[in-house]
C-alpha positions as CSV (number, residue, x, y, z in Angstrom):
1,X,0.9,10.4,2.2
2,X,1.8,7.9,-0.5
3,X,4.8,6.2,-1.6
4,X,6.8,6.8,-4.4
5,X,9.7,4.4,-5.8
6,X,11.6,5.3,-9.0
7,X,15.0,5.2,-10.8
8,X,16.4,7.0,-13.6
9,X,18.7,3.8,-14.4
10,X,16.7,1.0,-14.7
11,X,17.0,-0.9,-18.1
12,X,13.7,-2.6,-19.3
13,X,13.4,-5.1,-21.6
14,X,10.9,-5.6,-24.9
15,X,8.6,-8.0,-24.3
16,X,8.4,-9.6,-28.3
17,X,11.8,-9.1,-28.9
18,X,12.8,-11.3,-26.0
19,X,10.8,-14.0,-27.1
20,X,12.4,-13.9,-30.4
21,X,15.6,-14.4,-28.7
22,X,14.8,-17.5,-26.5
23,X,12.8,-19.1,-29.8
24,X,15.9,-18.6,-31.7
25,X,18.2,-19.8,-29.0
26,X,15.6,-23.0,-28.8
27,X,15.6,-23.5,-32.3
28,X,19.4,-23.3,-32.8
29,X,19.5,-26.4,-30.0
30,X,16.7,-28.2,-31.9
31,X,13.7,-27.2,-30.1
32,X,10.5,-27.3,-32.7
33,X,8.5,-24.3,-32.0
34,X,4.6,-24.6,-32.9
35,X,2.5,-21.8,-32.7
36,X,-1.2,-20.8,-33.3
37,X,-1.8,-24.2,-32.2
38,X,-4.7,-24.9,-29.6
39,X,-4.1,-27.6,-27.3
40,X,-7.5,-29.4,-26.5
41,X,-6.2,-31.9,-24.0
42,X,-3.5,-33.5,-22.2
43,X,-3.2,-37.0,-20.4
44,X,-0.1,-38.6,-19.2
45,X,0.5,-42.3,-19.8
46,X,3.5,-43.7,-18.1
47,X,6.6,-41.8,-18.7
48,X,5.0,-39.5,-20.9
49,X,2.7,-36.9,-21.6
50,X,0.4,-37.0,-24.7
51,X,-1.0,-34.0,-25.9
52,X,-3.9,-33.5,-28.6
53,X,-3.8,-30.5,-30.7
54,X,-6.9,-28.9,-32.3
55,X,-5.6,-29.6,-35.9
56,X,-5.6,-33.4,-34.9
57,X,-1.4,-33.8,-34.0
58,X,-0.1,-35.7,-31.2
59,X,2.9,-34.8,-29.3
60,X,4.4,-36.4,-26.9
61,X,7.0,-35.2,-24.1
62,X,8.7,-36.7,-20.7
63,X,8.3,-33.3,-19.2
64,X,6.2,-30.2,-19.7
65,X,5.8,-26.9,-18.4
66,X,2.0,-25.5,-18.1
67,X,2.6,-21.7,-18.8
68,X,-1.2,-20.7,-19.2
69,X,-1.8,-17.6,-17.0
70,X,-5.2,-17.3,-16.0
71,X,-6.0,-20.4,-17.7
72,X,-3.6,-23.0,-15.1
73,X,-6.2,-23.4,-12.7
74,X,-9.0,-24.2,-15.1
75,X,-6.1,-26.7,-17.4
76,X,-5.1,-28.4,-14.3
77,X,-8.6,-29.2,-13.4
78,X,-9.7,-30.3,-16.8
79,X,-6.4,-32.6,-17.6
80,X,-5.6,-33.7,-14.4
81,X,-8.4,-33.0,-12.5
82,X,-6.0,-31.1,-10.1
83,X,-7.4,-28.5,-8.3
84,X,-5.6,-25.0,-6.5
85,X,-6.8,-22.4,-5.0
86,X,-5.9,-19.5,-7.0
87,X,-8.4,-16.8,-7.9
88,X,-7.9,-14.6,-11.4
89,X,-7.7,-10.8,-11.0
90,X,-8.4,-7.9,-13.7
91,X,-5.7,-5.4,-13.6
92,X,-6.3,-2.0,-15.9
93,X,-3.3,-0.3,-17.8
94,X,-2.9,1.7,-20.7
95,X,-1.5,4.3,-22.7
96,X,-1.4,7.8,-22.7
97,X,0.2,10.4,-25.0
98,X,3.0,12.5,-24.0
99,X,3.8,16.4,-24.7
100,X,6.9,16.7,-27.1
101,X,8.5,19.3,-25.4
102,X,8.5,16.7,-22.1
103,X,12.1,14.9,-22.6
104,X,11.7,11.7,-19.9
105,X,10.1,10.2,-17.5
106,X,11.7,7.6,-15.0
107,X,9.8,4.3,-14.1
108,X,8.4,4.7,-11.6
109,X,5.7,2.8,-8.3
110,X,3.5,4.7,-6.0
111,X,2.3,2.4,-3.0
112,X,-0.7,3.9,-1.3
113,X,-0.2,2.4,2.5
114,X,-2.3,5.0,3.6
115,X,-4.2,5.9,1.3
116,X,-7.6,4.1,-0.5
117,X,-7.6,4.7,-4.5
118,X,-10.7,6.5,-5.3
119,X,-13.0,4.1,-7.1
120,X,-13.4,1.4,-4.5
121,X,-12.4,1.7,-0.3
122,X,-11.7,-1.3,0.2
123,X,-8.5,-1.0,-2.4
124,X,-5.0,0.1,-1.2
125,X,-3.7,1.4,-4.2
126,X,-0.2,0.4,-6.3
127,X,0.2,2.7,-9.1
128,X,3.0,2.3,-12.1
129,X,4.7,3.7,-15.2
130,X,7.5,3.3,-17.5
131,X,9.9,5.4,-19.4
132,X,8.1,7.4,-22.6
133,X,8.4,5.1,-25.4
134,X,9.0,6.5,-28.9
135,X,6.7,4.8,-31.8
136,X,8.1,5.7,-34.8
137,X,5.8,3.4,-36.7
138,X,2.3,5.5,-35.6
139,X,4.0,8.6,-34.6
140,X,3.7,9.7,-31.7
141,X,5.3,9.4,-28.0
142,X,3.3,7.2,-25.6
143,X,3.6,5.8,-21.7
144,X,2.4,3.1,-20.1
145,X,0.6,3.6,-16.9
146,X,-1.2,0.7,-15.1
147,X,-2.6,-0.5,-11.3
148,X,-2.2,-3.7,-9.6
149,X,-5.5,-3.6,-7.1
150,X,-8.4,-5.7,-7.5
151,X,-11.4,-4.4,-6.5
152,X,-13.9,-7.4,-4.5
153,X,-16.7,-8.9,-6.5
154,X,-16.9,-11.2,-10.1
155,X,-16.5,-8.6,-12.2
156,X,-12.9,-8.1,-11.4
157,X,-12.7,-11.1,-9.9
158,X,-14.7,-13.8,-12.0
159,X,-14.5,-18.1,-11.3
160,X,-13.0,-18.8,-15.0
161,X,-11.7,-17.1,-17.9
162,X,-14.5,-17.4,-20.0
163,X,-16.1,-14.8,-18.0
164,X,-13.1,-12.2,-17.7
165,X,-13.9,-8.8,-19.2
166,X,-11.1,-7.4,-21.0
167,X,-12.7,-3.6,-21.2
168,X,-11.3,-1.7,-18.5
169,X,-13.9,-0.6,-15.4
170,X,-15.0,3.2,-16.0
171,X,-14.6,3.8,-12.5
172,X,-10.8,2.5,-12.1
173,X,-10.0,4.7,-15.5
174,X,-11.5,7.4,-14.3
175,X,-9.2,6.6,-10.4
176,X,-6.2,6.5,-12.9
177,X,-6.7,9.8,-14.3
178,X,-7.1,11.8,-11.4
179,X,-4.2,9.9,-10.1
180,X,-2.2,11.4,-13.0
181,X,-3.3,14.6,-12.8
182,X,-2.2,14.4,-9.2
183,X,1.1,13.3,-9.6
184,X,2.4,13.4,-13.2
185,X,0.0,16.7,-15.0
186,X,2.8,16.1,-18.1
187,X,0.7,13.0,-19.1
188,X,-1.8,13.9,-21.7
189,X,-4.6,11.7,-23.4
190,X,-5.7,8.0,-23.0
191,X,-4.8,6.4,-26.2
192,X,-6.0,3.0,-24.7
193,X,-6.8,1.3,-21.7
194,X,-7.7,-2.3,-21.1
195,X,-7.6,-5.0,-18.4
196,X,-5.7,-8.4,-18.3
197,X,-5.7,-11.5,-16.2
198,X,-3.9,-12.6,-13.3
199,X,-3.7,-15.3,-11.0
């Protein structure tokens, strides 16, 4: 039988707007924010770090914080020729309309301990969704449903990012619709579906 976790109270945040608020919180204690900058190396000299920007800046800090995803194994490697054993998964998630008469839905996570998804046997399925989101701005009432299994093999798994696949695998779309139709029938069309890169 599978597993189902949800609550009608959870808050969730947005994403963009949250950044806005630490940039502005940054900014108002003199941070300099920079972006749509690529960074093409860093080296430390000393006490400091020196990093080269693509549109020829230097900038210099006693401390950073490597935030790149996906990327941190192959930036460590390259800059400090620091190695870690991390591998990069493809997750899939997407959006799906939602009927108009169909008021909520709660977030919600559906472990399958028991259970194989049905695209690939050697996956234990986790399933999630949030609350319906309203977007006033296209017009129309969407959902975000995603998985968090990896499948074996490079194509979900590949050595570096310049290999990932962003397009979702046919296979695991298809696993997520008859997953929907299992549990939630209220959810209607894919909008979109696509796959990002964890470590």
């Amino acid at each position: 039988d599978d597993t189902a976790l949800f609550s009608f109270s959870d808050g969730k945040i947005h994403a963009t707007n949250a950044c806005k608020a630490i940039r502005e919180l940054g900014e108002s204690n003199g941070v300099e924010v920079n972006e749509d900058v690529m960074i093409m190396g860093v080296c430390q000299s000393e006490d400091l770090y020196i990093i080269s920007l693509l549109d020829g800046r230097i900038v210099t800090a006693k401390n950073i914080v490597l935030a790149t995803g996906a990327w941190t194994k192959e930036n460590l490697k390259n800059w400090f020729n620091y190695d870690i054993d991390t591998e990069i998964h493809s997750v899939a998630w997407g959006y799906y309309k939602v009927a108009d008469d169909l008021q909520s839905l709660p977030q919600w996570f559906c472990f399958r301990k028991q259970m194989h998804t049905n695209a690939y046997s050697e996956c234990q399925g986790l399933y999630y969704g949030f609350p319906i989101e309203n977007e006033e701005e296209i017009g129309r009432r969407r959902v975000k449903i995603g998985t968090d299994f990896t499948p074996e093999g490079k194509l979900f798994r590949p050595d570096s990012m310049s290999d990932f696949n962003y397009n979702a695998d046919v296979d695991i779309k298809n696993d997520m619709r008859e997953f929907l139709d299992q549990h939630f029938p209220q959810v209607d069309d894919l909008i979109s579906i696509e796959s990002s890169p964890y470590n």
